[in-house]
C-alpha positions as CSV (number, residue, x, y, z in Angstrom):
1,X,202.8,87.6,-90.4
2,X,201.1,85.5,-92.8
3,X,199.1,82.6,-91.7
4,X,198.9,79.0,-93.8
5,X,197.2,76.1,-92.9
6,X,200.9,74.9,-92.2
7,X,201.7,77.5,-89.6
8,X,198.8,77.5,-87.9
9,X,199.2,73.5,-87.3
10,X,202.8,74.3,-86.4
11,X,201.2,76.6,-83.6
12,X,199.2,73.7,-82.3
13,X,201.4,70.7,-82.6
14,X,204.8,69.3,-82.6
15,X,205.8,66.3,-85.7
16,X,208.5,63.6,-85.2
17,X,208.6,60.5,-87.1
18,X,204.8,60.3,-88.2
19,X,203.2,61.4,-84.5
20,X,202.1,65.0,-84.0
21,X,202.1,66.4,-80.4
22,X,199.3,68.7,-79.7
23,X,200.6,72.2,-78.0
24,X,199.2,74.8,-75.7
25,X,197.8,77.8,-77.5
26,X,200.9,80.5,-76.8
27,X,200.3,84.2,-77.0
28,X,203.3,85.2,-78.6
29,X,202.0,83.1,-81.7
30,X,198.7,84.4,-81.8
31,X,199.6,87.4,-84.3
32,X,199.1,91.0,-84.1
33,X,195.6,91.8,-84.2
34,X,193.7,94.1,-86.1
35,X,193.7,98.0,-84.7
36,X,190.4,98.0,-82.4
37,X,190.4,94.6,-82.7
38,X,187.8,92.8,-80.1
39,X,189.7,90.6,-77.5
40,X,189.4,87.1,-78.1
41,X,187.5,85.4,-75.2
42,X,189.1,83.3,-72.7
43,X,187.7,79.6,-73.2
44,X,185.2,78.1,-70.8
45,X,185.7,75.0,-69.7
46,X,183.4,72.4,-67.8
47,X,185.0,69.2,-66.4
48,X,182.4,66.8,-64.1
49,X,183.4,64.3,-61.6
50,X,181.8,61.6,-59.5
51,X,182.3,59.1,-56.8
52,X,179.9,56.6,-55.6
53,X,179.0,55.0,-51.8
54,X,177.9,58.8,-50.4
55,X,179.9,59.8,-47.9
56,X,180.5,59.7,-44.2
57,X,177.8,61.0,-42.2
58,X,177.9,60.6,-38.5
59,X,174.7,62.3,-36.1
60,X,175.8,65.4,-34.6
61,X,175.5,63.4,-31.1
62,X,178.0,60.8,-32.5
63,X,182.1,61.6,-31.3
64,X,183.0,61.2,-35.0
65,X,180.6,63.9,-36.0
66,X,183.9,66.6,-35.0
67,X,186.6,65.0,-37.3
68,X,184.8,62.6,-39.9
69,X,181.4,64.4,-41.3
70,X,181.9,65.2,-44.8
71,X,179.9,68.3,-44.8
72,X,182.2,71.3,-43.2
73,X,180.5,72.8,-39.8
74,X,179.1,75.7,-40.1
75,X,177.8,78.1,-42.9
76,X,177.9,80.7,-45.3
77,X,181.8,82.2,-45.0
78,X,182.2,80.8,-41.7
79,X,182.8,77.5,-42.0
80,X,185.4,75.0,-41.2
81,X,186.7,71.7,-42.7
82,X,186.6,67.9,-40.7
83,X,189.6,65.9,-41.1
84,X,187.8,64.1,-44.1
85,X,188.1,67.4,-45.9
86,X,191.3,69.1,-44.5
87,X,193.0,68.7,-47.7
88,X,191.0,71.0,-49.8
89,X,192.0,73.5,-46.9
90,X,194.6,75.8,-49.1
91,X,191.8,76.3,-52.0
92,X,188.6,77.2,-49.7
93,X,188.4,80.3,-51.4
94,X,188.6,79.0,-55.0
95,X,185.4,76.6,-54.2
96,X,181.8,76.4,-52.5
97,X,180.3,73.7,-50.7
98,X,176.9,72.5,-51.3
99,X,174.2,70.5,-49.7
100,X,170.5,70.2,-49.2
101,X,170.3,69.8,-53.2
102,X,169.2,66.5,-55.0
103,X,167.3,65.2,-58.2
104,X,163.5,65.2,-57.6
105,X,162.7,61.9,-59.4
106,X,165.5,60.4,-57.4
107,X,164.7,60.7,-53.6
108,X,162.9,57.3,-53.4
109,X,165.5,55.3,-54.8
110,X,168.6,53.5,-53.5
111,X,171.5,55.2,-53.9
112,X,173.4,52.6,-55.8
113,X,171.2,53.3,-58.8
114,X,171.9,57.0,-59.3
115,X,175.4,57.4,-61.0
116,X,173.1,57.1,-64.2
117,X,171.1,60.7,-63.4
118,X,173.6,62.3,-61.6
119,X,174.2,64.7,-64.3
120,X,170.6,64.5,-66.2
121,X,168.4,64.2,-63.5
122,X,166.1,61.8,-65.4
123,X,163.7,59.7,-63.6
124,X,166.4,56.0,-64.0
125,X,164.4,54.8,-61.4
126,X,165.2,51.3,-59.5
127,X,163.1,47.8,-59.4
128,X,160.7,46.9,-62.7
129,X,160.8,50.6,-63.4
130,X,161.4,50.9,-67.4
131,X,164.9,52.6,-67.9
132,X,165.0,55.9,-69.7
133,X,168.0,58.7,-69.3
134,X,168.6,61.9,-71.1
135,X,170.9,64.3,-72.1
136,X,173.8,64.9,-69.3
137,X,174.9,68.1,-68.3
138,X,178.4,67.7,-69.7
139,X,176.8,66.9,-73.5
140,X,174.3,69.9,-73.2
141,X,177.7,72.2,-72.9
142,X,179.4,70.2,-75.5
143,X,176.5,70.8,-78.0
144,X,177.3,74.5,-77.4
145,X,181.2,74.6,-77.4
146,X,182.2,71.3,-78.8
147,X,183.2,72.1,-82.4
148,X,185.4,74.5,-81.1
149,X,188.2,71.9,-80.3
150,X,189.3,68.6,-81.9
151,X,187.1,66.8,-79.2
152,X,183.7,67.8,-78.7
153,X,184.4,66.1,-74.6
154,X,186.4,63.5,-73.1
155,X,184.6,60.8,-71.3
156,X,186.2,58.7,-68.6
157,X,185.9,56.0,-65.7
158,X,188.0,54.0,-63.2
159,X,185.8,51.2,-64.5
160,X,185.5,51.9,-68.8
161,X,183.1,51.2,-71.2
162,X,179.2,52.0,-70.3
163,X,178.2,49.4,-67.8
164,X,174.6,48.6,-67.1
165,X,171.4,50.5,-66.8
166,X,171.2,51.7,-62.9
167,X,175.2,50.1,-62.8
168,X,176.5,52.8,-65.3
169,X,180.3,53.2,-65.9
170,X,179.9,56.6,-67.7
171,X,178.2,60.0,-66.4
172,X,177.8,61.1,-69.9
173,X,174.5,60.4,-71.9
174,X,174.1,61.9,-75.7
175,X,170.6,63.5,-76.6
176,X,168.6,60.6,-76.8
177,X,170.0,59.0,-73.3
178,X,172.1,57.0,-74.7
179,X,175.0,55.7,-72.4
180,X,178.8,57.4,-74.3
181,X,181.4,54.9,-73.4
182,X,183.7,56.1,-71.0
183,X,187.7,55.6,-71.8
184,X,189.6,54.2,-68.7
185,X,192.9,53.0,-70.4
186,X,195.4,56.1,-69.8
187,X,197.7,54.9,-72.6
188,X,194.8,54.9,-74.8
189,X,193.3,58.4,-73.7
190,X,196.8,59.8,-73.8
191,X,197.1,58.8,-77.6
192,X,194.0,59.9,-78.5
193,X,194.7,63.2,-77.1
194,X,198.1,63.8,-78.4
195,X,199.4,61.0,-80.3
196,X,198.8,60.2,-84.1
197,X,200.7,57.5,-85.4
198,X,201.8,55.5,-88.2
199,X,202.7,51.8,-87.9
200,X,206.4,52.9,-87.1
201,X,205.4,55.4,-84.6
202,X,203.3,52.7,-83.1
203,X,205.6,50.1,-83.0
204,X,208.5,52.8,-81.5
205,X,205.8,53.6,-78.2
206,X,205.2,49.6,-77.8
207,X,208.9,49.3,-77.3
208,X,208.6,52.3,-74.6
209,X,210.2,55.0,-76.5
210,X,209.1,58.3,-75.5
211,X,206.9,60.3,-78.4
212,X,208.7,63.4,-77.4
213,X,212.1,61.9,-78.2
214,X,210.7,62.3,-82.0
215,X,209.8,66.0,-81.5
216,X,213.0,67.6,-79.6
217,X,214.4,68.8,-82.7
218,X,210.9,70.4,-83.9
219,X,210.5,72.0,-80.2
220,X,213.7,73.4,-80.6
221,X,212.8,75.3,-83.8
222,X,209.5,76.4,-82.5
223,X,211.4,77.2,-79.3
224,X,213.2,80.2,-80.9
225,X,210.2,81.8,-82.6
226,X,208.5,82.1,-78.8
227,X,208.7,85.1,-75.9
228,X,210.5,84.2,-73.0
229,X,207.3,83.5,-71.3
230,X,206.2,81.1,-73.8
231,X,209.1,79.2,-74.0
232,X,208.7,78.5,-70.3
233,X,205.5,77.8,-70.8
234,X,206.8,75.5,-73.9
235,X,209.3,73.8,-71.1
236,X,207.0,73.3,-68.5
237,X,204.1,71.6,-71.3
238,X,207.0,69.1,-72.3
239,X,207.8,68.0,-69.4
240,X,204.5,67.6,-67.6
241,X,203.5,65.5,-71.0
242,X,206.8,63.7,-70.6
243,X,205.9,63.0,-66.3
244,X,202.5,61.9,-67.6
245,X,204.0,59.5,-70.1
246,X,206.4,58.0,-66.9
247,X,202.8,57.8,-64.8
248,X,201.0,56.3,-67.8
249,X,203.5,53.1,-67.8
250,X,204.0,53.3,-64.0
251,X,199.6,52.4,-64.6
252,X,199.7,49.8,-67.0
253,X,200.7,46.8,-63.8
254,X,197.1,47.7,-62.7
255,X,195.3,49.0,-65.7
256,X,196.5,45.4,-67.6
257,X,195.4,43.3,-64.7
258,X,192.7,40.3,-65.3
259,X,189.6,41.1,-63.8
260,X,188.8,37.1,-62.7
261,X,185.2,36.3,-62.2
262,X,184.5,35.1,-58.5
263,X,181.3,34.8,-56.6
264,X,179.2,37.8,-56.0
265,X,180.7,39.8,-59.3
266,X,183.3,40.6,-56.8
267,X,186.4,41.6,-58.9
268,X,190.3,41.2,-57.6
269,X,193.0,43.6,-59.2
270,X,196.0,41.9,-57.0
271,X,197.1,45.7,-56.8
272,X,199.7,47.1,-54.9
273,X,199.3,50.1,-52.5
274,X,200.6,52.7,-54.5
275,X,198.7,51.9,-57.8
276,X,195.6,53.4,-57.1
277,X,196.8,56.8,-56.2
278,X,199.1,57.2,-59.6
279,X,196.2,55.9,-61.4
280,X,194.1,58.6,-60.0
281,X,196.7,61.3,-60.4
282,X,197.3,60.1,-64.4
283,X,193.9,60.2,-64.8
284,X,193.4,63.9,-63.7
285,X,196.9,64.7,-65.4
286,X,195.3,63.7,-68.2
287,X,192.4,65.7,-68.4
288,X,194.5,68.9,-67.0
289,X,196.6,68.5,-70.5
290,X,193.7,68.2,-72.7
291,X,192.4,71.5,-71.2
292,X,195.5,73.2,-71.1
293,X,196.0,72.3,-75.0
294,X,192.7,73.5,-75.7
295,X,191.5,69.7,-76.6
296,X,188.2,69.9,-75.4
297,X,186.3,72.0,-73.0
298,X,183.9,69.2,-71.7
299,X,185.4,66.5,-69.6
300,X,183.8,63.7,-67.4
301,X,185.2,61.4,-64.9
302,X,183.1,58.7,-62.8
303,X,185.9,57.9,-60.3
304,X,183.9,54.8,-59.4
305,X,180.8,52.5,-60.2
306,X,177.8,52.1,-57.4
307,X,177.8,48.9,-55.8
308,X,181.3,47.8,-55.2
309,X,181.3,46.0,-58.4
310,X,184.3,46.9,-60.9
311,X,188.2,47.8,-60.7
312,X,187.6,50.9,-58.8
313,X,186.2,49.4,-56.0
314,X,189.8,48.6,-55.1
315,X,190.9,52.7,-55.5
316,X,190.6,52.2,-51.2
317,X,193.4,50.2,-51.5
318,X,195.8,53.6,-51.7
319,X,195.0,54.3,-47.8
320,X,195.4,50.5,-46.9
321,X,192.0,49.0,-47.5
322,X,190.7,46.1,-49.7
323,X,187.4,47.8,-50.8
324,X,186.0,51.2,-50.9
325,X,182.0,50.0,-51.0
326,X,182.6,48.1,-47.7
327,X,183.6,50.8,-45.9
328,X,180.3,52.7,-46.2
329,X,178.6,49.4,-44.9
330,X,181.0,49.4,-42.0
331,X,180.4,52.3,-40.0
332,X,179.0,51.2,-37.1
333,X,182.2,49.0,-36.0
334,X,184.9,50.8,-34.3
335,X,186.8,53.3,-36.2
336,X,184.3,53.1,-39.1
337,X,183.8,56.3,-39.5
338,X,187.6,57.1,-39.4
339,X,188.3,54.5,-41.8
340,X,185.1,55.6,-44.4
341,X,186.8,59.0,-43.9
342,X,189.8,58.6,-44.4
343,X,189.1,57.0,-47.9
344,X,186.8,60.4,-48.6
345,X,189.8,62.5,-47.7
346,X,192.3,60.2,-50.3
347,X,189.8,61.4,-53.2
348,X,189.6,65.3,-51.7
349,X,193.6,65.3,-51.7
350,X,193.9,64.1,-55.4
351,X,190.9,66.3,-56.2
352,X,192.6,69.2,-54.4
353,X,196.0,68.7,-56.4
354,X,193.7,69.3,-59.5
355,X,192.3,71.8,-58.7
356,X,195.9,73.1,-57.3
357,X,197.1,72.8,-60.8
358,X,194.6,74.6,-62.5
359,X,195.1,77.6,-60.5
360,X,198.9,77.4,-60.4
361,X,198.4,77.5,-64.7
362,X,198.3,81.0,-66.1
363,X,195.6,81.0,-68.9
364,X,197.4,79.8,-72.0
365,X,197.0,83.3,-74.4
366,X,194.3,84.4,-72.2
367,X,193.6,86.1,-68.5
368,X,193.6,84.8,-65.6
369,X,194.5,81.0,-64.5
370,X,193.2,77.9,-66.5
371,X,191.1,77.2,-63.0
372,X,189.8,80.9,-63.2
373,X,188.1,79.9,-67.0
374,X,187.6,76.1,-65.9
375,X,184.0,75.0,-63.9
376,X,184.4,71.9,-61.9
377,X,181.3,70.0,-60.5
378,X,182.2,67.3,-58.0
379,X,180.2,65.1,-55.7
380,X,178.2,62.1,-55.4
381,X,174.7,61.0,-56.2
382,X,174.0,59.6,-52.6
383,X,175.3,61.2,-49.0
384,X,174.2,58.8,-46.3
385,X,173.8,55.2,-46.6
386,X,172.4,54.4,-49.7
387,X,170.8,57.6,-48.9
388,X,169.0,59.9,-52.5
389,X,169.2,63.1,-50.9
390,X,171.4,66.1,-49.9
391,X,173.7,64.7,-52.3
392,X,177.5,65.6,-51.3
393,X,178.9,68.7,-53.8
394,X,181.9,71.0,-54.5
395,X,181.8,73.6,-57.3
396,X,185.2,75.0,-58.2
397,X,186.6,77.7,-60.3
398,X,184.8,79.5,-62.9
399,X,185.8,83.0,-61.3
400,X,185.8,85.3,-64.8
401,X,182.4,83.4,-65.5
402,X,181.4,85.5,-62.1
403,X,181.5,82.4,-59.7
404,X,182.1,83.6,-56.1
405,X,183.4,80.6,-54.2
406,X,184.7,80.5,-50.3
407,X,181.4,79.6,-49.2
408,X,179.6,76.8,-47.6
409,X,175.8,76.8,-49.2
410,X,174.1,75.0,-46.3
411,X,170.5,74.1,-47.7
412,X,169.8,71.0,-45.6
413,X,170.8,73.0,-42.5
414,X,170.7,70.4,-39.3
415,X,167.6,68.6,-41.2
416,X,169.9,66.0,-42.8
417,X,169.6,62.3,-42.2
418,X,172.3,59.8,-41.4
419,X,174.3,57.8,-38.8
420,X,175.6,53.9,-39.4
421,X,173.1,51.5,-40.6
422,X,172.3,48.9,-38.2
423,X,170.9,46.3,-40.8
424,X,167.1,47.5,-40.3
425,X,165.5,49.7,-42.2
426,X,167.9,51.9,-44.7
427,X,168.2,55.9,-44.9
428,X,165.8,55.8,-48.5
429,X,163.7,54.6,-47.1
430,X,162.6,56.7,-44.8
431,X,160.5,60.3,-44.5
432,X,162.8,63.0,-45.3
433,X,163.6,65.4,-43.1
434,X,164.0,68.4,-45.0
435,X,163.1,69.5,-48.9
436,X,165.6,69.8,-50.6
437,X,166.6,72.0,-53.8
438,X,166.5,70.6,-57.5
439,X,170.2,70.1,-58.5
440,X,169.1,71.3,-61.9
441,X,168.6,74.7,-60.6
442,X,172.8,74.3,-60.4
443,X,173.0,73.0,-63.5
444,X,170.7,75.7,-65.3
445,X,173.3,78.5,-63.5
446,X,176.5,76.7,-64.5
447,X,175.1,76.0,-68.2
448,X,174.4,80.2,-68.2
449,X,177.8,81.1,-66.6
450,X,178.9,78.9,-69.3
451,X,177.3,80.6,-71.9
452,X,174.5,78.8,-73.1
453,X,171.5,80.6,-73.2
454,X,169.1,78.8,-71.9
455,X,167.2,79.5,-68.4
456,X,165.7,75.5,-67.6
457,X,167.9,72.2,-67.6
458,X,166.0,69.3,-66.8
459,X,163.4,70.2,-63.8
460,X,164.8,73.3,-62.8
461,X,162.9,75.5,-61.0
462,X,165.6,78.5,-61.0
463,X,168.9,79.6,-60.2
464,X,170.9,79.4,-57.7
465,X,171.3,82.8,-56.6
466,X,174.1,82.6,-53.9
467,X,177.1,81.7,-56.5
């Protein structure tokens, strides 16, 4: 077969009525190669995710300690899950739990300013200190593998835009530390992913017509020049771009709403229970498409700003509370560390359906499954109140980069600091316990795995050897 700039962009998307659809790469269209022909490499992908407020972490000596620590008990391959992490319980082996790890520069701070370092381990600092960030961990990858795909990464937040220096709504920072705004509008992402449009085209999707109503008749021709595994493959694309359209509007009652100014920057959604938790899923559905259609390979998400300031305060709202940030303050009433928990476990279950995803995805044209050639960094730039250190972390996937997951890497041992607060002095404050690792020495091993040659990220002082 011959290939022209036309059939090549047949390959990669579908055209209606001026909007192109982009596709999943399909094997079956990929050409014979060339006798002795090297393999083409499966793609690496990185995607980053944060949340903010640390997690729940009662003393050993406390009754919650059983059900509602976030950090599993116990270590290496023998560990077990609390309730707070039960759901991630069907993909232990396709991840690794990590504590005892933190950014140097960091430890003195409160924990509400460190979204801004979390992935470039810069010294942000807190108080008069002058603010200076640089390059995140997502954007060092994406200088490597960007031009590769029509998006060099895809930046995202609950909250949008770039927020304020130590209040940042974006993990990702370009080379000179510059904030990237983050996109939080899933209509607006979804678009930019797979949508261009004409005025027509525009004004057809304003009126709620589905894009893919344009395309059938293209699918159908592409349909017969496919294997029967593409064409499943084909099927099951359409529709979960067509279930991500439904969630997309299903959104826009929240993702519209006025954000009223009221005392103490608080912000009031009026959102209904189940908003939250579609929003959450759309917004992973979303970056699982642009993966699996070979988008980008660099994806951020800050689930939520530090603080309680911002729309995503009011993600708690999914497992009946009014605000996420006052549950971490609320600990030392009764059930706190139930109700804290059970917010934890909410963003491990959508997480976990993520994650679910990826592995239940064959590699499109390649080996494996998509989770298999995807790396997944999430976790949280504080663990105990307001607390700089032993920051909470899962890494996922990555297995034909020679990741080794089904492990509990258990640093901070028993030397970890936390309990409720009790309005004196806070967790930051005080001596820590233990030492813990550099997280860069993660970073500088993912960034390898990945591909890059490089042995340093930040202030790395190594790798981590036990992944």
């Amino acid at each position: 077969m011959t290939w022209t700039p036309n059939t090549i962009d047949r390959r990669r998307f579908l055209r209606g009525s001026g909007v192109a659809l982009a596709l999943p790469m399909f094997g079956s269209l990929s050409g014979q190669p060339a006798r002795a022909a090297t393999p083409k490499p499966n793609p690496k992908r990185l995607g980053c995710f944060y949340f903010p407020d640390g997690v729940p972490m009662p003393l050993p000596e406390d009754p919650a300690y059983k059900d509602w620590s976030w950090f599993p008990h116990g270590d290496g391959s023998e560990f077990t899950f609390t309730k707070c992490m039960e759901p991630l319980e069907p993909i232990k082996t396709e991840l690794t739990v990590l504590s005892g790890f933190s950014h140097p520069k960091s430890r003195s701070v409160h924990g509400h300013n460190n979204a801004d370092q979390f992935l470039t381990a810069a010294a942000t600092g807190g108080g008069d200190k002058e603010y200076e960030n640089t390059i995140s961990l997502d954007q060092a990858y994406a200088k490597h593998v960007g031009d590769q795909t029509r998006f060099a990464s895809l930046v995202m937040s609950t909250d949008g835009g770039t927020g304020t220096a130590r209040g940042t709504h974006t993990i990702s920072f370009d080379r000179n530390g510059r904030p990237i705004p983050a996109e939080h509008r899933p209509k607006q992402i979804f678009d930019r992913l797979f949508v261009k449009s004409d005025a027509d085209s525009a004004r057809r999707l304003a009126l709620s017509r589905s894009a893919l109503d344009e395309m059938l008749q293209d699918a159908r021709r592409l349909r017969q020049s496919l294997s029967i595994a593409d064409r499943r493959s084909l099927d099951e694309y359409l529709d979960s771009v067509r279930q991500a359209e439904i969630k997309v509007e299903k959104s826009k009652r929240w993702l519209g709403a006025p954000l009223p100014s009221v005392d103490g920057d608080s912000l009031n959604l009026e959102l209904t229970t189940d908003e939250p938790r579609e929003y959450l899923q759309t917004m992973f559905e979303l970056i699982y498409l642009a993966f699996k259609t070979d988008s980008t390979r660099v994806a951020t998400y800050q689930i939520g700003r530090e603080n309680g300031v911002g729309r995503s305060d009011h993600l708690a709202r999914a497992v009946g509370f009014n605000l996420a940030h006052q549950l971490s303050h609320e600990t030392k009433n009764p059930d706190g560390w139930k109700n804290f928990g059970t917010y934890c476990r909410f963003l491990n279950e959508e997480y976990g359906r993520f994650i679910s995803k990826l592995k239940a995805t064959p590699e499109p044209a390649g080996s494996g499954s998509m989770l298999d050639n995807t790396l997944l960094l999430f976790g949280s730039a504080s663990s105990a109140f307001h607390l700089s250190r032993n920051y909470p972390l899962i890494l996922a996937g990555g297995k034909q980069m020679g990741f080794k997951h089904g492990k509990y890497i258990n640093h901070a041992g028993m030397n970890f600091q936390g309990g409720p607060w009790l309005g004196e002095r806070e967790p930051w404050q005080d001596e820590a316990k233990g030492e813990d690792l550099p997280l860069s020495n993660l970073y500088a091993t993912m960034l390898q795995r990945l591909g890059v040659q490089t042995d340093s990220f930040a202030d790395s002082t190594g790798m981590v050897e036990e992944i």
